[in-house]
Backbone as JSON, one array per atom type, in Angstrom:
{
  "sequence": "XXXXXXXXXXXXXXXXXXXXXXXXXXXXXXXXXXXXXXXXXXXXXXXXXXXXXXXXXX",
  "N": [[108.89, 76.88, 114.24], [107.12, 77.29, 110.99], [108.86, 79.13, 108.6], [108.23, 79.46, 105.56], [106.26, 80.01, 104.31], [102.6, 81.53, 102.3], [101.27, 84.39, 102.03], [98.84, 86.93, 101.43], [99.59, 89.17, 100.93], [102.78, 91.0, 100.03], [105.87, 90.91, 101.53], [107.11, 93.95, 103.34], [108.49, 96.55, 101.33], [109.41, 94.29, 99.41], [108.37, 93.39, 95.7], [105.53, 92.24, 94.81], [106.12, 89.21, 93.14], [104.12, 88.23, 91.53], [101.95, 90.05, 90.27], [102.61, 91.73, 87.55], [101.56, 89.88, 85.94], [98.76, 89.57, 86.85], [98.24, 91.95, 86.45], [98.87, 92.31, 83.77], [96.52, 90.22, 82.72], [94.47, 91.19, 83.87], [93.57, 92.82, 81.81], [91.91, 91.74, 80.04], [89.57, 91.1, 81.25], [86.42, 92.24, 80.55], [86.37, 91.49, 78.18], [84.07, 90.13, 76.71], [82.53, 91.71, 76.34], [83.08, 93.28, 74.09], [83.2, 93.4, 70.24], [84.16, 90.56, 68.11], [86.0, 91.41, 66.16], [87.93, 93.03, 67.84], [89.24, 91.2, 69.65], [91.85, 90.51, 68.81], [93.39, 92.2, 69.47], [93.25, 92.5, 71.56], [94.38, 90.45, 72.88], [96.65, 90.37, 71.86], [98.42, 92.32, 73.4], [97.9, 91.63, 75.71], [99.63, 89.65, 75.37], [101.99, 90.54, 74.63], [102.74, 92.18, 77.11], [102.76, 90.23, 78.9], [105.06, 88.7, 77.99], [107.46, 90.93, 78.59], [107.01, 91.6, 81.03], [108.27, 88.77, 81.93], [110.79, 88.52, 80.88], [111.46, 90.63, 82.58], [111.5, 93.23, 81.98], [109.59, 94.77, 82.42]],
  "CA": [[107.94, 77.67, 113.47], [107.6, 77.43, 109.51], [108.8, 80.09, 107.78], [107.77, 78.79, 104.38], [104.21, 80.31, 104.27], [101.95, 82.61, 101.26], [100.76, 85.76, 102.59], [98.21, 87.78, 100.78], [100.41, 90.77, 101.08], [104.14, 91.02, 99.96], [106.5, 91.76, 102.3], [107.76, 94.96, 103.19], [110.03, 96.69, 100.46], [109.08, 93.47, 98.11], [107.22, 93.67, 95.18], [105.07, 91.26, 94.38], [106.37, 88.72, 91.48], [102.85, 87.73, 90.68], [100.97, 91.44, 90.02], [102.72, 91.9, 86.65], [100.84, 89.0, 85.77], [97.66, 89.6, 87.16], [97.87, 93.16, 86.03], [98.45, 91.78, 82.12], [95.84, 89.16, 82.85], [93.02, 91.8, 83.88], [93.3, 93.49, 80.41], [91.01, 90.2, 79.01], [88.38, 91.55, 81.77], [85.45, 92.81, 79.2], [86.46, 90.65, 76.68], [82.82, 89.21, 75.9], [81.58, 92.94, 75.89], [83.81, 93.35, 72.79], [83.12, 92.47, 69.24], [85.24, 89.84, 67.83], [86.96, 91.85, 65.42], [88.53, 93.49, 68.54], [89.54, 90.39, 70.41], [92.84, 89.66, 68.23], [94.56, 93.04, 69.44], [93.96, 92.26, 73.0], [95.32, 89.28, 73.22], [98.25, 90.72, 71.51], [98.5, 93.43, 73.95], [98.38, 90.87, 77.04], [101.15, 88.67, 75.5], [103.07, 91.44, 74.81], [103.08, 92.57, 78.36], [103.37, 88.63, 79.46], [106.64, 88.9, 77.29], [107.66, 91.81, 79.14], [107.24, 91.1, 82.35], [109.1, 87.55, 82.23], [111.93, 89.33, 80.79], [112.0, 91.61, 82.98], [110.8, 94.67, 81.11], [108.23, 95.82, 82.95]],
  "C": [[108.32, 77.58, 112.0], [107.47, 79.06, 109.2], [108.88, 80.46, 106.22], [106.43, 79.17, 104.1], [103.71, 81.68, 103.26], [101.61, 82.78, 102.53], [100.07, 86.14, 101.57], [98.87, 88.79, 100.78], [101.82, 90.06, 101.08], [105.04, 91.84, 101.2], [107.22, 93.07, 101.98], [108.61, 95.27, 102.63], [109.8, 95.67, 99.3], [107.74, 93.92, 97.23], [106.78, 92.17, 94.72], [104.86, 90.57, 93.05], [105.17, 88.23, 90.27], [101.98, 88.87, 89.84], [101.75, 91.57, 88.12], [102.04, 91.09, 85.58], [99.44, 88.84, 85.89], [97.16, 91.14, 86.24], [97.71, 92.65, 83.88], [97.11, 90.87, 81.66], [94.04, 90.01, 82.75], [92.74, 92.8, 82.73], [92.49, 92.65, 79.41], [89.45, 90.61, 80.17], [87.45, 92.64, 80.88], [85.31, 92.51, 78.09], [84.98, 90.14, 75.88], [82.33, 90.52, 75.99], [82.31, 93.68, 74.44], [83.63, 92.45, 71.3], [84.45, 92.13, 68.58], [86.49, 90.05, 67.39], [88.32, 92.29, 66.96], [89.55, 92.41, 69.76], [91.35, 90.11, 70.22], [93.66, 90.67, 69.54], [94.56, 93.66, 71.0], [94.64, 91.47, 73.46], [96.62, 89.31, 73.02], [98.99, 91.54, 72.62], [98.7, 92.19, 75.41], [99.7, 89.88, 76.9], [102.2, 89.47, 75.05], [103.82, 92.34, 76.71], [103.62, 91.48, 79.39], [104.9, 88.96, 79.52], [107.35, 89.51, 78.03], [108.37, 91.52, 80.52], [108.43, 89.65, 83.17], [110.08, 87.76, 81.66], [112.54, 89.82, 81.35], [112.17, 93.13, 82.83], [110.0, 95.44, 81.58], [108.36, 96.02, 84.18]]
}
């Protein structure tokens, strides 16, 4: 049997290494309902949490 296989669900007790990622990622969801001016200081805001996260920060 392989035990080498994605799951949609993290195992028990794990957290899942990808969600800090997805969670920074869905802060660009509404982006085209935003005028431009406003665009810079999300993007800042998701690569600050990027940052974070692949640090280890978050």
């Amino acid at each position: 049997m392989d035990e080498f296989y994605e799951t949609e669900e993290p195992a028990i007790g794990r957290t899942d290494p990808e969600a800090g990622v997805r969670r920074a990622l869905d802060t660009l969801d509404g982006l085209d309902e935003l005028p431009p001016a406003e665009h810079v200081a999300r993007f800042e805001a998701v690569h600050d949490a990027l940052r974070a996260h692949l640090s280890g920060d978050a």
